[in-house]
Structures are given as C-alpha cells and as structure tokens.
N, C-alpha and C positions, 0 to 999 in steps of 0.2 A: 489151700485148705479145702478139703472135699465138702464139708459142710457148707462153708460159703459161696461155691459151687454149686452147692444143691436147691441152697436158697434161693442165687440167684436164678437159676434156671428156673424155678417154681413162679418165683415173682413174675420173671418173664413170661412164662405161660397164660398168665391170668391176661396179661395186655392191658388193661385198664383199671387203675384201683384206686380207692381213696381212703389212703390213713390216717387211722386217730391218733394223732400224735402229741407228747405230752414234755420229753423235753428230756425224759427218763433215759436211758441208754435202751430198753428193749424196745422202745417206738421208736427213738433214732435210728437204730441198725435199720429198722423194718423200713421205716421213710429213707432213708440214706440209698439203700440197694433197688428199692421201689424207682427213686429219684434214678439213680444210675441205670437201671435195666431198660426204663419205660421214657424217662424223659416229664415234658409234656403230660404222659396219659399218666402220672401218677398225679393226684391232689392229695396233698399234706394239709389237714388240717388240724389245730390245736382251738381244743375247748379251753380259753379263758374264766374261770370261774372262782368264786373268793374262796374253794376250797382248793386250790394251788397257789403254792409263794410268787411274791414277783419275781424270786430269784431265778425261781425255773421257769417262768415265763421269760424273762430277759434270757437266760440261756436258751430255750428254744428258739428264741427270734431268731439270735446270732446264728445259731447254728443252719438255720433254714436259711438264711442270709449269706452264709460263708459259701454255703453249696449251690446256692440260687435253687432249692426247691421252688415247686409250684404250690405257693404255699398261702392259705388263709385262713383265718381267727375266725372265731365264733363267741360270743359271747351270748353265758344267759346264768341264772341262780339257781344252783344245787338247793338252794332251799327253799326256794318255791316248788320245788315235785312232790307231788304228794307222793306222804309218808316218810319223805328222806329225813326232813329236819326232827319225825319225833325216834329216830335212830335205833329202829328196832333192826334185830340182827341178821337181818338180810339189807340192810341199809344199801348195799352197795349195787344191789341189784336193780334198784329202782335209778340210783347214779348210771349206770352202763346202760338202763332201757330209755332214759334221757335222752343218757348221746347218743347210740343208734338210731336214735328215733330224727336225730337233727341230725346224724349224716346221711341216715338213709333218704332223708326229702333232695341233700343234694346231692346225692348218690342218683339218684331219679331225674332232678334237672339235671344233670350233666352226663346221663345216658353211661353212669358208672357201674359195671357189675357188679364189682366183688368192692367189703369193707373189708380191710385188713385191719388189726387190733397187733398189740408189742408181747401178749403172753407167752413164756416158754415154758418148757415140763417141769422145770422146780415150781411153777406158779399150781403145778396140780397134787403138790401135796400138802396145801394149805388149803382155808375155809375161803374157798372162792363163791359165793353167790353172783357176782357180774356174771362168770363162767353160762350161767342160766341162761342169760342175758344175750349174750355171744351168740348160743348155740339157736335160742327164739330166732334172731334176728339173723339169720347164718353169714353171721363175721367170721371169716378165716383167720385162721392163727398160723401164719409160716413160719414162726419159728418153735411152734410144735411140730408142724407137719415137717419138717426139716431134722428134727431132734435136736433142739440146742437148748442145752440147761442156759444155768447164770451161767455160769463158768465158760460159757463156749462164747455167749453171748459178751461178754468184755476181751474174751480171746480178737473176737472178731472185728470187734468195735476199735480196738487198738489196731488189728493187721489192717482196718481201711482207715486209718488216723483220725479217727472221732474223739472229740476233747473231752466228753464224759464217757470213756471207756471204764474210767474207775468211779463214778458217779457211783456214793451210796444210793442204796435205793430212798423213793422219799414218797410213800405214800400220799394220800391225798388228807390234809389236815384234822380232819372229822375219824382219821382212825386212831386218833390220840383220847377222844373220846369213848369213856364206856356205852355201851349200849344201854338203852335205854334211858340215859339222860339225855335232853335236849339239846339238839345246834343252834347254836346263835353268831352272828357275826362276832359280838363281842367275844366270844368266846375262842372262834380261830384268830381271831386278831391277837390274842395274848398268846398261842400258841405261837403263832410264826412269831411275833417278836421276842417272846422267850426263847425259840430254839436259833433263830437267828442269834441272838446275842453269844448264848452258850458257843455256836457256831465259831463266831466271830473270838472269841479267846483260843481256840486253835482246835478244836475238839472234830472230829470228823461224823460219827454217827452219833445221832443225838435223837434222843424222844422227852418231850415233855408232857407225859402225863397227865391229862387234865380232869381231876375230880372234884368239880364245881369250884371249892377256893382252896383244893388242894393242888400242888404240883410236883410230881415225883418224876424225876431226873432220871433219863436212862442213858450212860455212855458206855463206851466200851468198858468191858471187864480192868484190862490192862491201865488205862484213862480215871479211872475213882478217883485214885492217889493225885491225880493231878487237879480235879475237879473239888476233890476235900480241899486243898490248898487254899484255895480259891472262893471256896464257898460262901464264905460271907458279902462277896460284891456280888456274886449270883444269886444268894437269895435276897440282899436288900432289891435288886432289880427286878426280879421275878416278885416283890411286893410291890414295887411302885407298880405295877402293870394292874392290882387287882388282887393278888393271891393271897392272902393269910398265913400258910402254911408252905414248906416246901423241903422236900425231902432227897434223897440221894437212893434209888433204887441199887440197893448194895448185889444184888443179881449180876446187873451192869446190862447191856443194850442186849437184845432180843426186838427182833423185827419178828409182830402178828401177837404179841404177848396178852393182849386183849382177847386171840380169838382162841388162846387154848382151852376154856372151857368148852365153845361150843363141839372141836374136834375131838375133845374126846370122849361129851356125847354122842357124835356120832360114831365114835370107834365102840360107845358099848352097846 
C-alpha cells in the first residue's frame, strides 16, 4: 500500500515522537507504525480522563500491550480546565490545549521533538476547534500530511491487523452534550452507561443525547426497527440512570449532529 509506505517513511523521518494516543483506530494506526518504524524513540501515551469510557481505555491497554508499545498513562480532569466544564463551543480546544500542554512538559523531559496527534482529512471537514490547538502547539498530523481519509485509515489498520480496524468512532463523552449546558460527572456517567447498555443489546453505533433529563437515542438509520422493538427495557433503564424522558431520534446516528449549526454559520 503506497500510503502506508509514505507514512511509514514520514514517521521514520521525524526519529523521535510521542503520541497522543486514545484507543480510537486513528491514534492506533499513528502509534502502531510510530511503535514499528522508531521502536524505543516512539512514547505512546493515553490521556485517562472521565471523559473517555473504560471500555476504550481497557482497549487501548491491550492493544499497547499486545504490541509491547513504549507506552504510558496520564492521568488528570477534563473538568478542572478552565472553561471546558461550562461547555462553550469551542470546548474542545481548551481539551486538546490541556493535553499538549501535558505532553509537551514530557516531550521536553524526554528530549522528544515532534507530538504526533491521530487526525486525518475527513477530520477537516468538520467543526474542529482542537485543530487550533494542534496547530498553537505545532503537533503534526501524519495522517494528513500522508493523505489518509477514514477510509484509508481502516484500509490500513486492517492490512497491519489492528483489532479496531472497524472501531466506530467514539468521540469523547462531553460531545453528547449541547453546548452551553454544563459538564458534570454525573452527567457523563449516565451517558456511558446508557450508551453502554444500548451497546450491549447488539447495536453498533450508538449516541445518547443528553438534554439535561432528556435522552434521545441515535442509532443507525437501518437499526430503529430493531431499537423500536425493544424500547421499552431501554427506556425503563435509561430512567433508572436519572432521565425522565427518552426518546428515539427517528434521523438515526449521525456522528458531529450537535455541531451542524455552528458549521453552517460559518459556511454563511
């Protein structure tokens, strides 16, 4: 694959790098070829924070585990930074000037040049504000500077046998929330466990909406009919958690559905 060629040869150029790694297929590719080109001079790290599931936390263990990356955890609270928890809609930018801000110190101790970040070119036709973030802090993105869409990116994740090559993507919890209402623990905690559960009856892409004590249901288009079926154990569960209300977004699953107003204020 010429792409994955190009990659690698890029990663290898750089000689020393330390990735933000998240557990997602576009930080695994990056870390996986990072890990294989560089060895040793690549550092894999994963920001632990309560706005990622433990599920993708336990999957990136393993994975960094199965490869024997050079691999270490970080831990600290997305809602301790100012400004993130009152969620205005740049929220994420202040999330991504966090974590460069805690890789760059061991980027520094450990006499590391370059941050690499998981972003590819479909991530730039969305309302990116980390993007900001990235570019402040000059985190490289090789699988831009490489050209790999999604699509190239699961092409590749499979040709090197990575187990979440079909890994939905899974945002980071707090994008289930609308902007400008507040983050609170309790609040991604009924999230993951509502989208886990949903999960867990066999559903593959899954959003649960969170409108203070509303929750509205996003699955695949094709997936409703199966989710109608079923609905009444999902919403009595989705009440025990907290909610009052809960609904079935008839649209069906749309990943960024929160940000389409801001883009297309900026498209006018």
């Amino acid at each position: 694959m010429q792409k994955t060629e190009q990659l690698e040869a890029l990663i290898q150029s750089w000689g020393k790098v330390i990735v933000g790694y998240s557990g997602g297929v576009d930080s695994t590719l990056v870390a996986f070829v990072a890990n294989k080109m560089l060895g040793r001079n690549a550092l894999i790290v994963l920001a632990a924070t309560e706005t990622i599931t433990t599920e993708d936390v336990d999957l990136a263990r393993g994975i960094a585990k199965t490869h024997q990356f050079n691999y270490r955890e970080i831990a600290y609270s997305e809602l301790k930074i100012k400004n993130y928890a009152a969620n205005p809609v740049n929220r994420c930018y202040f999330c991504k000037q966090e974590l460069y801000i805690q890789l760059g110190q061991i980027a520094r101790t450990e006499n590391i040049p370059y941050i690499l970040d998981g972003a590819n070119l479909d991530d730039l036709g969305d309302y990116r504000p980390g993007r900001i973030a990235a570019k402040e802090y000059q985190v490289r993105s090789p699988l831009i500077d490489a050209q790999f869409t999604k699509q190239d990116v699961r092409d590749a994740a499979l040709f090197y046998g990575l187990p979440n090559y079909d890994k939905p993507s899974a945002p980071c919890l707090s994008s289930r929330i609308p902007y400008g209402t507040m983050i609170d623990r309790d609040s991604l905690s009924m999230i993951a466990r509502a989208e886990r559960y949903i999960r867990e009856k066999g559903f593959t892409n899954v959003r649960v909406r969170h409108f203070q004590t509303t929750a509205k249901i996003e699955v695949d288009l094709w997936a409703i009919s199966a989710l109608t079926a079923i609905f009444s154990d999902v919403q009595n569960y989705l009440k025990s958690l907290g909610y009052k209300e809960v609904l079935i977004d008839e649209e069906g699953f749309k990943s960024g559905k929160l940000n389409r107003e801001i883009v297309q204020n900026a498209k006018e």
